[in-house]
Structures are given as C-alpha cells and as structure tokens.
C-alpha positions as CSV (number, residue, x, y, z in Angstrom):
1,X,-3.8,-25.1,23.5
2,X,-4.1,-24.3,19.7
3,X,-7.5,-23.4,18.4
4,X,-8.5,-25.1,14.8
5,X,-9.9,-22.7,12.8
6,X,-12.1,-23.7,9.6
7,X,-12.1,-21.8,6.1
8,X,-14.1,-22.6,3.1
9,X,-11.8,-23.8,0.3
10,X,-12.7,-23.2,-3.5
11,X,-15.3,-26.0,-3.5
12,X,-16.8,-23.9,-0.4
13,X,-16.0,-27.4,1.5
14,X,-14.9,-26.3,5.6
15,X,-11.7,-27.4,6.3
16,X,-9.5,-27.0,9.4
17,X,-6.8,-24.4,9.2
18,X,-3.9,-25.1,11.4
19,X,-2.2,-22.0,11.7
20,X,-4.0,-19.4,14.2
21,X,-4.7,-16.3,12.5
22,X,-1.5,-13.6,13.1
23,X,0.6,-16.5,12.8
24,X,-0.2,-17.3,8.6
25,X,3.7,-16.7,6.6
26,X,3.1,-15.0,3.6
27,X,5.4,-14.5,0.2
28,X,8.9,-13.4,1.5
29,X,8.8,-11.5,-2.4
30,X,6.0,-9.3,-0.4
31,X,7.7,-8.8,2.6
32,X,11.1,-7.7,0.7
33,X,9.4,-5.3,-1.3
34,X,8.2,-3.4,1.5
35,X,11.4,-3.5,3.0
36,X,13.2,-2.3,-0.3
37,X,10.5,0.2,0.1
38,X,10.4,1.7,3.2
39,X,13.4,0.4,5.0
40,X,16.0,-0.2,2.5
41,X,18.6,2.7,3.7
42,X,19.8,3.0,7.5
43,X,21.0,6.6,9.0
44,X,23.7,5.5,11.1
45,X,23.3,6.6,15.0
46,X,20.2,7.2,14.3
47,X,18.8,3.9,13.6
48,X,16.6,5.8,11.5
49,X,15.1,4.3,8.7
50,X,13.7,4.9,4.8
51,X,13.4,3.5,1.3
52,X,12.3,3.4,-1.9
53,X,9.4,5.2,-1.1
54,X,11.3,8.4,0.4
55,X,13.5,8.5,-2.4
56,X,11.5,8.3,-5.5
57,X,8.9,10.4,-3.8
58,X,11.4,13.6,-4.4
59,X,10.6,13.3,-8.2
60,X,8.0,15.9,-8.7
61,X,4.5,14.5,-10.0
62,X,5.8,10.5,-11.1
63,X,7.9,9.6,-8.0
64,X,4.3,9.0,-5.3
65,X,2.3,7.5,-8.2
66,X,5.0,5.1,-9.0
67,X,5.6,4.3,-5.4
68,X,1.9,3.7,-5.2
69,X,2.1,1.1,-8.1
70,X,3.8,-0.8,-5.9
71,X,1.6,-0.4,-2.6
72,X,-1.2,-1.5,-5.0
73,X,0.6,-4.8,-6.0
74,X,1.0,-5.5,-2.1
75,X,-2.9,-4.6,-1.6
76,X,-3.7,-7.0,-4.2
77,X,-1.8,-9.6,-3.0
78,X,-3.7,-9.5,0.5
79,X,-7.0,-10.7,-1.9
80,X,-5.1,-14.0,-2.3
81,X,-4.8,-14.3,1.4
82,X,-8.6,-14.0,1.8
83,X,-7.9,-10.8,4.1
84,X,-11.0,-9.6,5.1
85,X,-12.6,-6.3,3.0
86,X,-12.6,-4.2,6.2
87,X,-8.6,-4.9,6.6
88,X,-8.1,-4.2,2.1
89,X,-10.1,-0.5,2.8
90,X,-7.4,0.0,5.7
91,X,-4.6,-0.7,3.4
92,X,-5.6,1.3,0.4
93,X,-6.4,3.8,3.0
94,X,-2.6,4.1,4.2
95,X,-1.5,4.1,0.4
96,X,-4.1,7.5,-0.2
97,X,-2.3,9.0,2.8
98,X,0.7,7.6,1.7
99,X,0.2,9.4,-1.5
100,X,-1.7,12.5,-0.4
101,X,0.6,13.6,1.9
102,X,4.0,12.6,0.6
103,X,2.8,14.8,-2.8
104,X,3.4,18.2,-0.8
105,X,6.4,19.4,-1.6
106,X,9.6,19.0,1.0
107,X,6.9,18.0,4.1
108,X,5.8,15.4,1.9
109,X,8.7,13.8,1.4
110,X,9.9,13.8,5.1
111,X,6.3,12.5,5.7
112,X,7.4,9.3,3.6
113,X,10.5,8.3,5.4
114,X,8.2,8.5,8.4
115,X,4.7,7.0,7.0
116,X,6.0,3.7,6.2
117,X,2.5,2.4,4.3
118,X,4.5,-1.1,2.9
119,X,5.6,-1.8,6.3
120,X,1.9,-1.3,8.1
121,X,0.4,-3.3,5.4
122,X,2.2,-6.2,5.5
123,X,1.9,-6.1,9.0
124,X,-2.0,-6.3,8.6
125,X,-1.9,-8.9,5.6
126,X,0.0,-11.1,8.3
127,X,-2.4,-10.5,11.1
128,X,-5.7,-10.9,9.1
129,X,-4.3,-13.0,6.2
130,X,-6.6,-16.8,6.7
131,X,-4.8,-18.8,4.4
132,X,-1.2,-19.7,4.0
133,X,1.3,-18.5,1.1
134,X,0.9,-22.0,-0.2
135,X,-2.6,-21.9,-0.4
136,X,-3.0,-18.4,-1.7
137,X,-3.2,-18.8,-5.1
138,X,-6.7,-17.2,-6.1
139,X,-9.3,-14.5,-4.1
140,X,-12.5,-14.4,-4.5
141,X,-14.3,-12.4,-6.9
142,X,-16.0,-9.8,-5.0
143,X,-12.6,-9.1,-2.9
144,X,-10.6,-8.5,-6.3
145,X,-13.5,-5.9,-7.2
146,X,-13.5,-4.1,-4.2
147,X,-9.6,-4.1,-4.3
148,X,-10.1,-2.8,-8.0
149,X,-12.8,-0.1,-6.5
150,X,-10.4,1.0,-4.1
151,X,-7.9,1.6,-6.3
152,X,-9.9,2.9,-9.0
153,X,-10.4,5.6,-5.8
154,X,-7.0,6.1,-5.2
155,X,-6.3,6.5,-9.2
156,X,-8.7,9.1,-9.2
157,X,-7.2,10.8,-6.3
158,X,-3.9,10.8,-7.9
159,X,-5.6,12.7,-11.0
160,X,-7.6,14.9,-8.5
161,X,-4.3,16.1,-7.6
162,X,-2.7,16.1,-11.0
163,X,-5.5,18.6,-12.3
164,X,-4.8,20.6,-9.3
165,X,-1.1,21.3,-9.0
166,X,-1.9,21.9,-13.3
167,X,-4.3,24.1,-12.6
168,X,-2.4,25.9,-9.6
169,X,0.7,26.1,-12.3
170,X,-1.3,27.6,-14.7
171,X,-2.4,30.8,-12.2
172,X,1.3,30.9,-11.1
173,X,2.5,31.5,-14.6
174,X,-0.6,33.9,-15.3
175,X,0.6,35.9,-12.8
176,X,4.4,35.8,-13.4
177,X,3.6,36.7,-17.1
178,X,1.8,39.8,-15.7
179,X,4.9,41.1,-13.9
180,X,7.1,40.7,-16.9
C-alpha cells in the first residue's frame, strides 16, 4: 500500500505527494554530470571506475577547485528538491573531503577515483529529495542561504589551503636558495 505524503507548495497550501520519498526522479542533466564526473572512464577487467574528477584533480592547485564548482552546482540543485538542511551539510561535507583530500599530492588523486562525492550526492538528493524534477523549480530562501554558507565554508577552505601550500613553497625555496 502506498503512503500519501503531503508538502507545502509555494502558497504554503498541503498537498498530497504521490511519489514516496526515495522514489522522487530528479534532472537526468544532474545525474549525467556526476557520471561524467566520477564514472566517465572504465579500467577494463577491473570494472574499476573514475572521471572527471580523477583527472582534472592531477592539475596542481585549479584541477580540485574546478571539480568542486561542479559539486557545488549539484549541491545547489538539491535546494530545488526541498532536500532537507541536515542532508545539504552531508553533501557539502563530501565535497570538503572531496577537496581536502584529493589536494595531497599523488594520494590525493588516487583518493578521487575512489571518493566518488557526485555519485553519493546524487544518491542522497534522490533519497531525501520531496518534490519531483517537475516541481523543482524554486527552494526556499533559508535553504539557498545555508547552501551559500556551506559553500562560502568550503571556498574558504579552498583558500585555507591555497595560503598554505604558498606559504609551505615559500620555506621550500628559502631553503633551496640557502644551499645554492
């Protein structure tokens, strides 16, 4: 037996949602970019995946930040699904590992063919999304500035870790020029 839900829509009027939550389609433009992303290339035998992400994440310093653009367009999307705040921290918290992580050199980028962020957070925009791809045109307000203080977080960890590897440059050529 299927359960009716109800959702307030933008005139906060209750209305029955058919779809049980977990079962809610969303943009097949989402779910492609996280598979251009983090599934894009196949190891044969192997059945090992990786994308995007993994690939562009070997350019020192702009490949994680521009992979992270496009995690952030995915977390921003899951506002127009009404995904519940709780679920948006959990995805901009697999885009900060995402990033942190796949920034160390060599580990870093074998940690991003393995940490596939895309792939988890479409998988949680399905399961809490509570309103269809038809119906998600506008979030509320307070979800897009939470979204926009979660990545206003993860912008500041990206230049947290700019300022450090400049910094940690800066000592390395100090004491290469005191050799020479």
């Amino acid at each position: 037996m299927m359960k009716s839900y109800k959702i307030e829509d933008e005139n906060n009027q209750q209305r029955a949602l058919s779809e049980p939550r977990g079962s809610i389609t969303i943009d097949q433009s989402l779910e492609r970019l996280a598979w251009l992303m983090d599934d894009l290339i196949r190891i044969p035998g192997l059945n090992w995946r990786f994308g995007l992400d993994a690939l562009v994440g070997l350019i020192p310093g702009f490949g994680d930040t521009a992979t992270s653009l496009a995690s952030f367009y995915i977390l921003a999307s899951a506002v127009r699904y009404r995904v519940p705040k709780i679920t948006l921290l959990r995805m901009g918290l697999n885009i900060g590992i995402d990033y942190l992580v796949g920034s160390l050199p060599l580990v870093g980028d074998l940690f991003d063919a393995w940490w596939k962020s895309n792939q988890m957070n479409i998988a949680l925009l399905q399961k809490r999304a509570t309103v269809s791809a038809e119906e998600a045109r506008s979030g509320k307000l307070s979800d897009w500035l939470f979204v926009g203080f979660i990545i206003l977080l993860l912008a500041g960890l990206a230049l947290a870790a700019a300022a450090v590897s400049i910094y940690l440059l800066i000592i390395i050529f100090q004491q290469l020029s005191k050799l020479g």
